[in-house]
C-alpha positions in Angstrom: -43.8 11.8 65.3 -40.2 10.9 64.6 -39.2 7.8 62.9 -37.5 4.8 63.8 -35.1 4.1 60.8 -35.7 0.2 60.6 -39.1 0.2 62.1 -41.7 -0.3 59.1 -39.2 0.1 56.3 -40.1 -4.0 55.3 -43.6 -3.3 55.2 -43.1 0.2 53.4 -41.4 -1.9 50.6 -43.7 -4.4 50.9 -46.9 -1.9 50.3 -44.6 0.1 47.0 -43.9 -3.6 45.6 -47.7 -4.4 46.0 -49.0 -1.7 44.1 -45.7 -1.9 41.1 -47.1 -5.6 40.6 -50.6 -4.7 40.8 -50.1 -1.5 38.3 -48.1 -4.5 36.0 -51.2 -7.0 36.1 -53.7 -3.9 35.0 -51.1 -3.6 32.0 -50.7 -7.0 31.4 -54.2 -7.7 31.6 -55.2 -4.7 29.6 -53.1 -4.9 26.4 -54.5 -8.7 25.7 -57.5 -6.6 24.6 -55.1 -5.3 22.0 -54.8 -6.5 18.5 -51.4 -8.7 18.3 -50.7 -6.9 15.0 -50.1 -3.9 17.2 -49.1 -5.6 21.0 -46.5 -7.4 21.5 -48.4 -8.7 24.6 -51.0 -9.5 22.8 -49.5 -11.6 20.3 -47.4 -12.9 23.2 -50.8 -14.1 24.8 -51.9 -15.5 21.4 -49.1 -17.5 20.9 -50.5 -19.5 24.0 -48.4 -20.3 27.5 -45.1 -21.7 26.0 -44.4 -18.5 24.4 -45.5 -16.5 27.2 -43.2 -18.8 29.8 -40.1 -18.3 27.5 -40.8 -14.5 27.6 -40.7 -14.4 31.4 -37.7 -17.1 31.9 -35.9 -14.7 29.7 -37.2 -11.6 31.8 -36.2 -13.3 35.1 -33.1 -13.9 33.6 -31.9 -10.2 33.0 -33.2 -8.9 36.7 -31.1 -11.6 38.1 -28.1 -10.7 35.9 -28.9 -6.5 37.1 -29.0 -7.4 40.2 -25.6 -9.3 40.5 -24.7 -5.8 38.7 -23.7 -7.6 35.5 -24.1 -6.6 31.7 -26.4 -8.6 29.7 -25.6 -7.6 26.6 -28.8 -5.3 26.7 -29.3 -1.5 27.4 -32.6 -1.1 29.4 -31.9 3.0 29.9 
């Protein structure tokens, strides 16, 4: 079968972002087992929402900035 370049690429990506987001949510979700002494996740989740909210506006924040293709001051390599 050949393929269509276009046809199904949206849903391809849309099936690879799926599972990257599900594989993230297992992580999330498994580290606030951890002790917060040794996650930062965990500690993160024990601080309560606020902290955790701050963490991801800051997150957000530098994959906007990578994506306009701009430094943020921070080397993620």
């Amino acid at each position: 079968m050949v393929k269509t370049p276009g046809i199904g690429s949206e849903a391809e990506e849309a099936e690879g972002l799926d599972h990257v987001l599900k594989e993230l949510f297992r992580v999330i979700k498994s580290r606030k087992k951890f002790s917060p002494q040794t996650s930062y996740t965990a500690a993160l989740f024990k601080s309560g929402p606020s902290k955790i909210l701050a963490k991801v506006t800051e997150e957000s924040g530098e994959v906007v900035e990578a994506a306009r293709g701009g430094e943020s001051g921070e080397s993620h390599t």
